[in-house]
C-alpha positions as protocol buffer text, in pm:
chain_id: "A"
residue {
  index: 1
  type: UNK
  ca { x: 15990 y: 4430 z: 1791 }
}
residue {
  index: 2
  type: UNK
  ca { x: 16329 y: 4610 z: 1752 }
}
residue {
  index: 3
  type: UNK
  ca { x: 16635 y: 4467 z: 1681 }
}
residue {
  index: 4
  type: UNK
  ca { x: 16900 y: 4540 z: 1926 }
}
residue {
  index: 5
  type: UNK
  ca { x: 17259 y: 4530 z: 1870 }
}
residue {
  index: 6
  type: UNK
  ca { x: 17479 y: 4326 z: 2167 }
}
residue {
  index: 7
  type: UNK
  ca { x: 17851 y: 4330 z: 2219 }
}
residue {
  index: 8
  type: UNK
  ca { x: 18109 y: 4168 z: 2426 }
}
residue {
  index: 9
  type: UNK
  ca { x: 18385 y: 4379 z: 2514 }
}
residue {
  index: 10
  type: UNK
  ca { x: 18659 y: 4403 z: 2738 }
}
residue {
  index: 11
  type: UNK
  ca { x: 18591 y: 4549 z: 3070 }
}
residue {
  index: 12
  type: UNK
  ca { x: 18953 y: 4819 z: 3005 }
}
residue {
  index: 13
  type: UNK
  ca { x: 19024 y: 5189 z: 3011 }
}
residue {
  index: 14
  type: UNK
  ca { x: 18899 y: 5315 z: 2619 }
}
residue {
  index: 15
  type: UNK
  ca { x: 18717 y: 5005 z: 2528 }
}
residue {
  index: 16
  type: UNK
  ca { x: 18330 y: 5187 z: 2538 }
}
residue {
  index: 17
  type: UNK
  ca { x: 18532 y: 5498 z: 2275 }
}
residue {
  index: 18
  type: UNK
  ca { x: 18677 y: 5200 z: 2037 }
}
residue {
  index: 19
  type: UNK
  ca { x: 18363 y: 5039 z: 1998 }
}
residue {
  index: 20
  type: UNK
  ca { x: 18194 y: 5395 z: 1957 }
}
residue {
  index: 21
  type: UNK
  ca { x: 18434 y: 5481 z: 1729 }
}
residue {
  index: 22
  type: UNK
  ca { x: 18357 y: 5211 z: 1481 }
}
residue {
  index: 23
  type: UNK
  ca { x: 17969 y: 5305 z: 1492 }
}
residue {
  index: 24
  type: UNK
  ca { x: 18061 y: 5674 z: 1445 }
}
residue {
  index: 25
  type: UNK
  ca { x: 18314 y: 5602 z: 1144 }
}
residue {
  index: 26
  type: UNK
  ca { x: 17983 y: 5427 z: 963 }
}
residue {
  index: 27
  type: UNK
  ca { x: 17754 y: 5663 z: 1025 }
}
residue {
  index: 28
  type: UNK
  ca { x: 17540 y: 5485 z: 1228 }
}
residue {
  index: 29
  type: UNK
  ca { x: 17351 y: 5702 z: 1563 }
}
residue {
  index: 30
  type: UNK
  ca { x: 17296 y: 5540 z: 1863 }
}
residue {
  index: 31
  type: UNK
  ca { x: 16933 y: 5567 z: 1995 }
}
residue {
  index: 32
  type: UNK
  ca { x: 17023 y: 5393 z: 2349 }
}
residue {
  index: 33
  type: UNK
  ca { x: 17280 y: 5224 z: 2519 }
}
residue {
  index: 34
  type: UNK
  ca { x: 17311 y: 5021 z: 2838 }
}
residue {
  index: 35
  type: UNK
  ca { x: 17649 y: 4887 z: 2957 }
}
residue {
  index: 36
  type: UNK
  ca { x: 17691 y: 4647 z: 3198 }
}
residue {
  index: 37
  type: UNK
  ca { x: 17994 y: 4490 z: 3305 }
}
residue {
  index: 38
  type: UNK
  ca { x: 18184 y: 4234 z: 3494 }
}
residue {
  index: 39
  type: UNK
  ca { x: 18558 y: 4265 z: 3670 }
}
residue {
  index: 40
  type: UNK
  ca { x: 18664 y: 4186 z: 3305 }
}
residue {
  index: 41
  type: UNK
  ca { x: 18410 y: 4247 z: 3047 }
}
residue {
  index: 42
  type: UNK
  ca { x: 18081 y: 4395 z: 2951 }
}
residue {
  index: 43
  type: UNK
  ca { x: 17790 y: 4369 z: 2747 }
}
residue {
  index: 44
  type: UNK
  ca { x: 17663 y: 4648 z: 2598 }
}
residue {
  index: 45
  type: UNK
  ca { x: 17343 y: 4683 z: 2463 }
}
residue {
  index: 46
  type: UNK
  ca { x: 17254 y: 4924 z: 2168 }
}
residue {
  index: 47
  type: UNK
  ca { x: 16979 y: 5021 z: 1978 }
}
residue {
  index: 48
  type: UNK
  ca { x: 17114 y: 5219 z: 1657 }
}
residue {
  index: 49
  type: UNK
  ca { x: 16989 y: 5349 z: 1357 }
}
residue {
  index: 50
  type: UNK
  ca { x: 17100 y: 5052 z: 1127 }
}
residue {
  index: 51
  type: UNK
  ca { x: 17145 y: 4755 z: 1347 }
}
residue {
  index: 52
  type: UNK
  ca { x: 17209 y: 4518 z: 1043 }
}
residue {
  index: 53
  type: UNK
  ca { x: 17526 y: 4747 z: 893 }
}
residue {
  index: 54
  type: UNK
  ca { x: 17603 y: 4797 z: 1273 }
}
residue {
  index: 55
  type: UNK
  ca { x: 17700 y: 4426 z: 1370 }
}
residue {
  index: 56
  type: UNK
  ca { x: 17856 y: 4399 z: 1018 }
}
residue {
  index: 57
  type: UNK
  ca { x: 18123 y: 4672 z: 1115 }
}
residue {
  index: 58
  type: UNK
  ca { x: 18142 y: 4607 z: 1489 }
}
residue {
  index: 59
  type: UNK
  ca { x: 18268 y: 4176 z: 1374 }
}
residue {
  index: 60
  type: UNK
  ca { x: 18462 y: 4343 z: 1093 }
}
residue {
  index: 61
  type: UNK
  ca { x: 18661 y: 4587 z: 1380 }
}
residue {
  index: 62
  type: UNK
  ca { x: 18735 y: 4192 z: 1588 }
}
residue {
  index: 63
  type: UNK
  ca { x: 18383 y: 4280 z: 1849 }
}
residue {
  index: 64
  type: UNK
  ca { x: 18156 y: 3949 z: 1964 }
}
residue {
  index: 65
  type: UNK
  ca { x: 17808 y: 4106 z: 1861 }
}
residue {
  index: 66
  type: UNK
  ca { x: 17488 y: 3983 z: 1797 }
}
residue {
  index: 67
  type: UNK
  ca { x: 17137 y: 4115 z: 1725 }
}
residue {
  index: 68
  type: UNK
  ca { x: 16817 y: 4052 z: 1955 }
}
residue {
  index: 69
  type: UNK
  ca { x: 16474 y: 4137 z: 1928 }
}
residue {
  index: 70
  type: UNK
  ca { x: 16331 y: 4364 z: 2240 }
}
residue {
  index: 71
  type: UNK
  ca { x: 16010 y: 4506 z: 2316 }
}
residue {
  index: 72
  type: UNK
  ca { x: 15996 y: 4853 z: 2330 }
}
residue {
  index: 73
  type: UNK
  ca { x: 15669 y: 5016 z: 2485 }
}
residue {
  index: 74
  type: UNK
  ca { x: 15590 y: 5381 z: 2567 }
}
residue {
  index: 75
  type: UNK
  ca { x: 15528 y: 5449 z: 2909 }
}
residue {
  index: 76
  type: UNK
  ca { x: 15343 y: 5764 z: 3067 }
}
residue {
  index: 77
  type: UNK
  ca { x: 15604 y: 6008 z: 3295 }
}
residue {
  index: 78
  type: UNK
  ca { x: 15434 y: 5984 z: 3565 }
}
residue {
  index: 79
  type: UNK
  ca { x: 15483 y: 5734 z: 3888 }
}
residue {
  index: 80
  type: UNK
  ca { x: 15339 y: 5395 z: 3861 }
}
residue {
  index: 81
  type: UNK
  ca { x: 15347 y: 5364 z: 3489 }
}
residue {
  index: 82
  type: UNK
  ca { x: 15589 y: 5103 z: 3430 }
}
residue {
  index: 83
  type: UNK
  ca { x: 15418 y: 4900 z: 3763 }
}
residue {
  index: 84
  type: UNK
  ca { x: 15094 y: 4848 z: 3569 }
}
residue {
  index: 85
  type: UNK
  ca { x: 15336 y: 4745 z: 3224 }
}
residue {
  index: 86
  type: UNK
  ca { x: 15537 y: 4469 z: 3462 }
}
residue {
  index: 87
  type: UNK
  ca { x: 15170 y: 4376 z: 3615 }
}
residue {
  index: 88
  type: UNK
  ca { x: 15024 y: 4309 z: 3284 }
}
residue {
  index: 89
  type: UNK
  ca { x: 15307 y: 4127 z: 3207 }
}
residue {
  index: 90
  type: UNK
  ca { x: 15336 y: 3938 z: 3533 }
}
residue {
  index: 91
  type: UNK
  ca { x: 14976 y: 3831 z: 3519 }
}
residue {
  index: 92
  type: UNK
  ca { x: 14978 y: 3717 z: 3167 }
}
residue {
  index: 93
  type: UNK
  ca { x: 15280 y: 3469 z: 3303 }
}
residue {
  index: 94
  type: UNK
  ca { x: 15579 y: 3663 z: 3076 }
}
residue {
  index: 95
  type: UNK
  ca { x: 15905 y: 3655 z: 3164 }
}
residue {
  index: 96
  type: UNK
  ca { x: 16166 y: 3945 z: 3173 }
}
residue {
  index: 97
  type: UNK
  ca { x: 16516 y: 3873 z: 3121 }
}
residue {
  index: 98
  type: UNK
  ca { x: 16618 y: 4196 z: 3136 }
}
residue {
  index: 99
  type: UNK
  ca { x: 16478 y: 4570 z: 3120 }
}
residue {
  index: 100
  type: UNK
  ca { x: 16597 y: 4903 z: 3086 }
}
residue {
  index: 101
  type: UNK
  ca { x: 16468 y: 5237 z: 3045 }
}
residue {
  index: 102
  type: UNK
  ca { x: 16478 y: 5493 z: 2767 }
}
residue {
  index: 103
  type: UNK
  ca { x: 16371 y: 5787 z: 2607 }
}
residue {
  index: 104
  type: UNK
  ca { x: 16168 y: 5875 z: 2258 }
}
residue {
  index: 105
  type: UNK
  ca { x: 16293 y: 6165 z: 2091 }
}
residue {
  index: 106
  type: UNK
  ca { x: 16034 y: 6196 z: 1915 }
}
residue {
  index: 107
  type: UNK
  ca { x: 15704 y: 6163 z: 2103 }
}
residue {
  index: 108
  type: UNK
  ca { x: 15910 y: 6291 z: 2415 }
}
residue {
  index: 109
  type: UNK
  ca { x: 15795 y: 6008 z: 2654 }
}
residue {
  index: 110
  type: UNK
  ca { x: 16020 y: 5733 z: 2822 }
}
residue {
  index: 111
  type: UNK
  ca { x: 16023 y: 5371 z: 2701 }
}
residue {
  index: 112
  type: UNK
  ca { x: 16065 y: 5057 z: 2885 }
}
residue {
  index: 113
  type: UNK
  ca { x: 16255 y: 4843 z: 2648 }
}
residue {
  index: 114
  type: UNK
  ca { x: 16274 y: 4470 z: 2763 }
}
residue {
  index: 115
  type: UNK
  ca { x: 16360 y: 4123 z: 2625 }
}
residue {
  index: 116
  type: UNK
  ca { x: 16163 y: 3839 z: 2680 }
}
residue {
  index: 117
  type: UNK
  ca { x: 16167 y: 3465 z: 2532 }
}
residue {
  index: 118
  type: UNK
  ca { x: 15753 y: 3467 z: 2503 }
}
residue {
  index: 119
  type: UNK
  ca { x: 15687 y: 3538 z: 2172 }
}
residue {
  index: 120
  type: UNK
  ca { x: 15339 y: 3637 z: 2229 }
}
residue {
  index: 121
  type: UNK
  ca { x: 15427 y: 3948 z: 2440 }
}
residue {
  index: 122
  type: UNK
  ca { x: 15421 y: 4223 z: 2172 }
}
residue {
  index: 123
  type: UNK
  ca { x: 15006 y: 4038 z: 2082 }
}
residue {
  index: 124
  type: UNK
  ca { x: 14953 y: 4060 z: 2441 }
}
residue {
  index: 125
  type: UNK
  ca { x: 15025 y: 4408 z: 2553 }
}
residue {
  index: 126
  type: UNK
  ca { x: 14926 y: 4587 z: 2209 }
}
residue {
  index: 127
  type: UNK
  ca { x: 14609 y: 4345 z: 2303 }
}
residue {
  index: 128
  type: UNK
  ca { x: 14600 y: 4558 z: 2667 }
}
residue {
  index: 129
  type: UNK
  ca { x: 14620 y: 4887 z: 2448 }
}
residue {
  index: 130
  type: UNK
  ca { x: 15004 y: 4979 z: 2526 }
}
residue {
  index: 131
  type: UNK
  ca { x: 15174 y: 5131 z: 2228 }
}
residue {
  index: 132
  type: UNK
  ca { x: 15498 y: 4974 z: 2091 }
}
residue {
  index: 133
  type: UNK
  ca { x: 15782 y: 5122 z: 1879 }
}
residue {
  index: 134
  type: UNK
  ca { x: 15906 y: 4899 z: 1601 }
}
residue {
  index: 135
  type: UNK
  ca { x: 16183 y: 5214 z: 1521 }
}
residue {
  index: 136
  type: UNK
  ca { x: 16310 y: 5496 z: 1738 }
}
């Protein structure tokens, strides 16, 4: 599994630089990012080079940031492929509680990066012969 970094911000004109800014200063590279927000705050979801030094510095600079484990599985480009991942998944019972999509630099192929509560999930689809990332 990766570890993803996840911080409450304020939903206000800047706030996405500041936090950025913090990252940047430490030398840390962001891999992916989702933001999501609310009328007065967000959660934004990271998954960064150091995720460990990365909370560290984000609570030291006053941010509301924990890490989560995710599920990160390569996915053909091509239509349909992450249909048969959320089948596999939906068949085996396996709950998503959220998903988004990204991209791996290195093997150039997209990746459906998702967080679940069922523990057995990474067994299961490395078990149906998907390929998971454990770094970016």
């Amino acid at each position: 599994m990766l570890n993803q970094v996840s911080v409450f911000t304020e939903n206000t004109k800047g706030a996405l630089r500041k936090m950025t800014s913090v990252l940047a200063d430490a030398n840390i590279n962001i891999y992916t990012m989702l933001a999501n927000d609310s009328a007065e705050f967000g959660i934004i979801r990271l998954i960064v080079t150091n995720p460990e030094l990365a909370v560290s510095k984000l609570q030291e600079a006053g941010y509301q940031c924990h890490m989560d484990k995710v599920v990160a599985v390569e996915m053909g480009d091509t239509p349909g492929c992450l249909d048969k991942i959320l089948d596999s998944l939906r068949q085996a019972n396996i709950s998503i509680d959220y998903l988004y999509i990204s991209y791996n630099r290195q093997a150039g192929t997209p990746v459906a990066i998702f967080k679940t509560r069922e523990m057995e999930t990474e067994t299961f689809l490395r078990g149906k012969g998907y390929v998971l990332l454990d770094t970016f």
